[in-house]
C-alpha positions in Angstrom: -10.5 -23.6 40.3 -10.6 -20.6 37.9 -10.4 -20.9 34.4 -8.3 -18.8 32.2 -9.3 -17.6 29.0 -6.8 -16.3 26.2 -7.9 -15.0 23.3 -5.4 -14.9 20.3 -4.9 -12.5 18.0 -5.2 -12.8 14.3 -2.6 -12.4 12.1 -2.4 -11.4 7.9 0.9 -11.4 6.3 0.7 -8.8 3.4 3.6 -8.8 0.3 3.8 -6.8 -2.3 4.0 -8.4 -6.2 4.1 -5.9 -8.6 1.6 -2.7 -7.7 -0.3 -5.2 -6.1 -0.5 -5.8 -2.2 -1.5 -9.8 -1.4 -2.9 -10.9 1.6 -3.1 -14.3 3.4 -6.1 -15.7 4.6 -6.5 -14.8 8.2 -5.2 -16.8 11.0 -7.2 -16.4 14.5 -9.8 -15.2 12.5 -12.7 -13.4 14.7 -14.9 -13.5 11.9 -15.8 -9.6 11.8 -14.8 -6.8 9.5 -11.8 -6.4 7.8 -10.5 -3.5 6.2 -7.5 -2.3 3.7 -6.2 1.0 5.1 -4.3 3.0 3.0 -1.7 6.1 3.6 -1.1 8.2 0.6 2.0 10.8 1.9 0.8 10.4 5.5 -2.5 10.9 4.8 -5.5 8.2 5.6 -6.8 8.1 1.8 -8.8 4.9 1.6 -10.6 2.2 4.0 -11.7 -0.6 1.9 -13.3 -4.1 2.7 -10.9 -6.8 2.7 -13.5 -9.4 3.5 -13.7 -11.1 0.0 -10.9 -9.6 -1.4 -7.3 -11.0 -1.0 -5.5 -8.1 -2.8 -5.4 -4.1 -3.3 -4.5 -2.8 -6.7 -2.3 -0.1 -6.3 -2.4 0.7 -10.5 -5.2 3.2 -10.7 -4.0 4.9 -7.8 -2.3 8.7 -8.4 1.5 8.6 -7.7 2.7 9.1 -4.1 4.7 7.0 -0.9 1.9 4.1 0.0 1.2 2.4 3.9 -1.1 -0.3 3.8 -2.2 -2.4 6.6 -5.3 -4.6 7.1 -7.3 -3.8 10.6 -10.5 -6.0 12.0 -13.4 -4.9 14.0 -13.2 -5.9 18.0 -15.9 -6.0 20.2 -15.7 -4.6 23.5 -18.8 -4.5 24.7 -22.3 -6.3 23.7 -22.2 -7.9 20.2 -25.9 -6.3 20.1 -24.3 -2.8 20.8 -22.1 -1.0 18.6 -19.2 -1.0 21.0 -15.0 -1.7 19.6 -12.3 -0.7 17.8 -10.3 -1.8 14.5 -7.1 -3.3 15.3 -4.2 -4.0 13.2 -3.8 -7.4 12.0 -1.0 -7.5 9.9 2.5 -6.1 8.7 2.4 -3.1 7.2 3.8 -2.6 3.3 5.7 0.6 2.2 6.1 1.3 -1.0 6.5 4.6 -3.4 4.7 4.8 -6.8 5.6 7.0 -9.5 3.8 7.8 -12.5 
């Protein structure tokens, strides 16, 4: 008899409240890295550690058309090695801030 093992993904659901984007805690959670990655006009402008932090403060930021998403570290390889990838965990939020 074989077993079959399914690993699930984790999930973040991210909403925007003012020029603030709020995440949920993470369901599935692997317990590796997670980042904030953040589009400014199409370009990749900031990749910041989502860890501890639930939220991203969009009010310092210069004005511009925003994509955020949150992404965690896979392994696939070794966990001694530094083998993976960062994959997408949650919905993405759109949203264009003028000064």
């Amino acid at each position: 008899m074989s077993t079959v093992i399914t690993e699930t993904k984790p999930q973040v659901s991210l909403r925007l409240e003012g020029e603030r984007i709020i995440r949920t805690a993470v369901a599935h959670d692997w317990g590796t890295n997670i980042r904030w990655k953040v589009y400014r006009d199409g370009k990749l402008v900031h990749l910041v550690p989502a860890r501890a932090k639930f939220f991203y403060d969009l009010a310092d930021q210069p004005a511009g058309h925003y994509e955020i998403c949150l992404e965690m570290w896979r392994y696939t390889g070794s966990h001694s090695e530094d083998l993976g990838k960062y994959l997408e965990i949650s919905n993405r939020i759109s949203y264009e801030l003028q000064r």
